[in-house]
N, C-alpha and C positions, 0 to 999 in steps of 0.2 A: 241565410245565416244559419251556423249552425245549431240546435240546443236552444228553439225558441218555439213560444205558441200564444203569442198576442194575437189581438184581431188584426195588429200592423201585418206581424209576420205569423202563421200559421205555425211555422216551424219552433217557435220559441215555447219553452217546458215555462210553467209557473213557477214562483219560488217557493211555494212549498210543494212543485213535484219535483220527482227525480229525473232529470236530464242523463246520464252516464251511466257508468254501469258497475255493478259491486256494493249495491247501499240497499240496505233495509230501511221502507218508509215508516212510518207512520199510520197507521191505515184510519183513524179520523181526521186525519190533514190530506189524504189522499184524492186528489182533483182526476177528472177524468180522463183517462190513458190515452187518448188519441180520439181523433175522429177519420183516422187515415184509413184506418180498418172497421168490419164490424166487430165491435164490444164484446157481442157472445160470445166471439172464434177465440177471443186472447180472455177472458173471465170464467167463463165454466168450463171446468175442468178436465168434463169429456169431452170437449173440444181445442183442449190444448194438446201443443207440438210435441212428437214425438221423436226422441234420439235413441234409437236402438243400438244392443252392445256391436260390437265388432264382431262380423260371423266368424270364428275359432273352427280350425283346421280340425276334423273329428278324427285325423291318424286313417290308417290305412283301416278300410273293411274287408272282411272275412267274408269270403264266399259260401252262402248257403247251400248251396248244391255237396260241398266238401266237407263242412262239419253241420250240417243238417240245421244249424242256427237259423231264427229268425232277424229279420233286418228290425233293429235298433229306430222304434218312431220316433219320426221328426217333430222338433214343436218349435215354437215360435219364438223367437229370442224375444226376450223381456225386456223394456225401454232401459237405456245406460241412466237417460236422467230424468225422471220423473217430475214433471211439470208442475208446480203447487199453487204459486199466484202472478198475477202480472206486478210487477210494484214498481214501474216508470217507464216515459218514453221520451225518448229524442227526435231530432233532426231526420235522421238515418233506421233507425231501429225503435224496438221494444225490447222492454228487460223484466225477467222473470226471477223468480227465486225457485230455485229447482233443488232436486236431492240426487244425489250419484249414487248408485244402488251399487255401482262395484268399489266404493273407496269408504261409504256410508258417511256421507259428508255435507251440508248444503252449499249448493253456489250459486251465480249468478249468471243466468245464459242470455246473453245479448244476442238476440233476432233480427238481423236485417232485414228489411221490407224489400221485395222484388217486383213489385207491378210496376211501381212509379219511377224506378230508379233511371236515371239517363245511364249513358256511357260513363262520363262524369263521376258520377256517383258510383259507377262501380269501380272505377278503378279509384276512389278515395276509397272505398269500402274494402278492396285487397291491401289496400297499402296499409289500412289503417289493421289487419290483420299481422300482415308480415312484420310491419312497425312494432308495434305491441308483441309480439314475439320472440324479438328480436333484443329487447329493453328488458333489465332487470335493476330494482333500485327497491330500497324498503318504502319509500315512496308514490310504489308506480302500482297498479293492482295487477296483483300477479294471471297470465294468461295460464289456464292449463290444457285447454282443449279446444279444440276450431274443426268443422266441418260442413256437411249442406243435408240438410233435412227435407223432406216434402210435407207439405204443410196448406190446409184448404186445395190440396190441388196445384202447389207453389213451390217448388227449387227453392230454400232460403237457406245464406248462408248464415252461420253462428259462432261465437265467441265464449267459450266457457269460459269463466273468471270466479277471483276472490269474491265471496258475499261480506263485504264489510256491515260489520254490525256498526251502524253509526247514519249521523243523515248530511245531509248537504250543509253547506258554511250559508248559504241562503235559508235554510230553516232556522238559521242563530241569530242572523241580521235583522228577522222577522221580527223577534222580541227584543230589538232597542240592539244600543249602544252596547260592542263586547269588551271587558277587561282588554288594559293596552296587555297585561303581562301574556294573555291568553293572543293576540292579536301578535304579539312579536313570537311568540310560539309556530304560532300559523305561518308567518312570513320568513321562519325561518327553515322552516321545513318545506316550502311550497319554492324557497327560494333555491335551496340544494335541489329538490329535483329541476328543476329548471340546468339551474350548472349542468347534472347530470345530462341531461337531453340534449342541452347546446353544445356541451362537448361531442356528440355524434351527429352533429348535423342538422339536429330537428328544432324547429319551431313550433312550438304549440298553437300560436294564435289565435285561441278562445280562451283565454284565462276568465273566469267570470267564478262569483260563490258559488252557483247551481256544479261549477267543475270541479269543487274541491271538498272531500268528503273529510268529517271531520268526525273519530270516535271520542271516548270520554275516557280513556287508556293513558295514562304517565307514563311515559316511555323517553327516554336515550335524553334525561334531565329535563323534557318540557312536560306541561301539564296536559296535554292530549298528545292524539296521534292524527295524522292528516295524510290522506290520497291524493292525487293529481289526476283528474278519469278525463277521457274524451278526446282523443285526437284524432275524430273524424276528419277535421281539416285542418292537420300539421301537416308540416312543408317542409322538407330535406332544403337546407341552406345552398343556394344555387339550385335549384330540382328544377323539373319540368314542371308549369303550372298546370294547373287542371278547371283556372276558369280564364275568361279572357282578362286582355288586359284593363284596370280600372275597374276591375270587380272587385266590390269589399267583402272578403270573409272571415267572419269574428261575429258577434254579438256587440249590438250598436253601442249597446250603454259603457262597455267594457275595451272599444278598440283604440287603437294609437293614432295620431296625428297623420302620421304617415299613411297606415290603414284608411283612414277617411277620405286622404287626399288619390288613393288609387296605387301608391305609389310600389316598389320593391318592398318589401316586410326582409329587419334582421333579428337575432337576439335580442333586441332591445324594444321591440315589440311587444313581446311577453313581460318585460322589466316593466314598462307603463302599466299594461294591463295590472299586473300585479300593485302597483301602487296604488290605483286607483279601487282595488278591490280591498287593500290593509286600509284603505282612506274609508270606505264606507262601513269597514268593519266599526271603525274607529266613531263616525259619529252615526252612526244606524239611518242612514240617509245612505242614497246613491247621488253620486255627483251628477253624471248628467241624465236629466231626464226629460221624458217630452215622446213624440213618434220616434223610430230608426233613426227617419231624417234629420231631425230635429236634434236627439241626441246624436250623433256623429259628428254635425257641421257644431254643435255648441265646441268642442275642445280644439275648434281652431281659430276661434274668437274671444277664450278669457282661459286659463288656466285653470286648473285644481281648486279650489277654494279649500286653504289650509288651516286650522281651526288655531288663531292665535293661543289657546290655553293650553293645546299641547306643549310639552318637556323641547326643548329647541332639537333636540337630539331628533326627536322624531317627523318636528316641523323640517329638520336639513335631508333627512334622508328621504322622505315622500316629496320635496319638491324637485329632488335630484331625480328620482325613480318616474315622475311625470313633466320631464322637461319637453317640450316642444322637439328640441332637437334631440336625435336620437344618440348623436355623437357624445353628448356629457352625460348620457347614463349611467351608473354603476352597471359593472355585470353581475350576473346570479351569486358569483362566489362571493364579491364583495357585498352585496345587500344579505345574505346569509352572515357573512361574518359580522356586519352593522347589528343586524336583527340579534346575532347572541349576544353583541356587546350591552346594546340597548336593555335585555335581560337581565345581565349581571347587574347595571346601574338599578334595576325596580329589584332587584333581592336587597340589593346594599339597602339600598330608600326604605325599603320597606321595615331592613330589622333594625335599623335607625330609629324608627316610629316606635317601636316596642322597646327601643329602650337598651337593645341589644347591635354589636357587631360581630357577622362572622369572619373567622380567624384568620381566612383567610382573605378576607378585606384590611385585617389591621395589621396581617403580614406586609402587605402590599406597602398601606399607610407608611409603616415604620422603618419596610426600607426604603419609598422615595422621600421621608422625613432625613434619615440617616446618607442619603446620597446629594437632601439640600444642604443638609449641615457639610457634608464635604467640601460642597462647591462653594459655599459661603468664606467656609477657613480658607482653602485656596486661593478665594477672590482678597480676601484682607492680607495674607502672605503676600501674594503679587503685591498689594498697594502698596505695603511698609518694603516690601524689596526696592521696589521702583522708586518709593519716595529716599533710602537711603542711594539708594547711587543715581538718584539727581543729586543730592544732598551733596556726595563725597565728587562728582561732576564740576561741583560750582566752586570746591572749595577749589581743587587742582585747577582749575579757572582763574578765581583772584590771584591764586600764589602765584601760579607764571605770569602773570598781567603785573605784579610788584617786584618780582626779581628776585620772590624767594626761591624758584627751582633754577 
């Protein structure tokens, strides 16, 4: 699995390390990097990887012999990115916080590991380059640069990226229960990109908090800003697979019904995970827990556990978003459009509380006030219409039954 480091699974990140790539940690919450490699090679700084610039065409040289010139000394191109700390690891890689000496910028350079990798893993590890390359959304962290480095002695490929200043959605969950308004924020943002992605094909399939970076930025009307990282093992909709069949890849605590049972993975895969990850936001608990095993086989024996106190609005759309069958899912666009509605309802709520309504809640109010009063008049016109010609019906009734017509 991918994005893990229990004693179950080796591979699995803590939650308060960085699994992905683009986040600045914390460095007294910071657990240690790996034990895939040694320590020294990826921590002390004379021992970190080197990206040198692009060797630059020097133009044509002038022959010494003809203008008595000496030859112009060669020196050594200067690193492009300058290696500063290690600050997380994954499944697949290590992630550094580097600086670009020719754009003078900091970013985030995700290191592929090459001794262990199978076949398998490499070609997740091109795909998961050309994919990210390929994707552009304010959502996604942006790729700027990709190549192969020598390193210990080692060909490894690399990933430049966005350095998001902000930490994982599992560093928030750590300290309890998060605001719903702050939670439907998240879900609506993580929800759009999703739309985004499934419209080209792709499946994330490790939606989990360690996957979703979340800054403290108010941006495009919600109260933070949120990343999408990690698709070392997304899947092109129809693709060729890259494990056998009946192999689960996701993260136990966070995969689908379907996922557990071995089965095909659709878009609606990442819709579960996703509810299940706004579910734990929601009471600072993880639903299922226990080993891999244990969590996987649990979400095909009892559902979600839905906290009766939440708003029913919220209890409808997380048990929609974690249904058994993947068929009555919402899609991304529609749990993005839930999730703003849902927001608008906690602004209304909230300036209710104060004592206030904004203007544009009692614009709303006063024309569906003004279009019940319509249908009201209209329903009482009909009645007195209806009731005079039964009336004038019955009258022309007796008269021809007497023989006055």
């Amino acid at each position: 699995m991918n994005g893990s480091s229990s004693p179950e699974d080796p591979h699995r990140a803590s939650p308060l390390g960085v699994p992905g790539v683009g986040v600045r940690t914390d460095p007294t919450l910071r657990s240690d990097p790996s034990t895939r490699t040694d320590p020294s090679v990826r921590t002390d700084p004379r021992a970190m990887p080197v990206v040198p610039h692009a060797p630059s065409d020097p133009g044509p040289v002038a022959d010494p012999g003809l203008f008595g010139a000496e030859p112009a000394p060669t020196t050594e191109p200067s690193p492009r990115y300058e290696f500063l700390e290690h600050i997380g690891s994954g499944g697949m890689a290590d992630v550094y916080r580097a600086r670009d000496s020719e754009l003078g910028r900091h970013v985030a350079v995700k290191l592929f590991r090459e001794a262990e990798e199978t076949a398998a893993d490499r070609q997740r590890r091109e795909r998961e380059i050309n994919l990210l390359s390929g994707l552009a959304h304010v959502g996604l962290v942006p790729v700027y640069d990709a190549g192969t480095l020598v390193h210990a002695g080692i060909d490894r490929r690399y990933l430049v990226m966005e350095l998001i200043d902000g930490l994982s959605l599992a560093h928030r969950i750590v300290d309890g229960p998060i605001k719903p308004r702050q939670v439907a924020d998240i879900g609506a943002q993580i929800a759009d990109v999703l739309s985004y992605v499934h419209g080209r094909g792709v499946i994330h399939r490790d939606i989990k908090p360690e996957n979703i970076l979340v800054s403290d930025v108010p941006t495009f009307g919600y109260t933070l800003m949120t990343r999408l990282a990690d698709f070392g093992v997304a899947q092109f909709v129809g693709g060729t697979r890259l494990t056998g069949d009946g192999t689960i890849m996701g993260t136990a605590a966070y995969i689908s019904p379907e996922q557990a049972r071995g089965q095909e993975v659709t878009p609606a895969t990442d819709i579960y995970s996703l509810g299940l990850v706004l579910l734990e936001a929601l009471k600072g608990d993880r639903e299922y827990t226990g080993t891999p095993i244990e969590a996987a086989l649990a979400r095909l024996h009892r559902p979600p556990e839905v906290p009766e106190e939440l708003e029913p609005e919220w209890r409808a759309i997380l048990a929609a978003m974690t249904a058994d069958d993947p068929a009555v899912r919402p899609n991304a666009h529609d749990v993005a459009s839930t999730m703003r509605d849902l927001i608008r309802l906690m602004i209304v709520q909230t300036q209710v509380r104060k004592g206030r309504v904004p203007i544009w809640a009692r614009a709303g109010t006063g024309e569906s006030d003004r279009a019940a009063s319509r249908r009201r008049t209209l329903g009482i016109a009909g009645i007195v219409l209806g009731t005079v010609g039964m009336a004038s019906a019955i009258a022309v009734g007796i008269a021809a039954a007497t023989g006055l017509l």
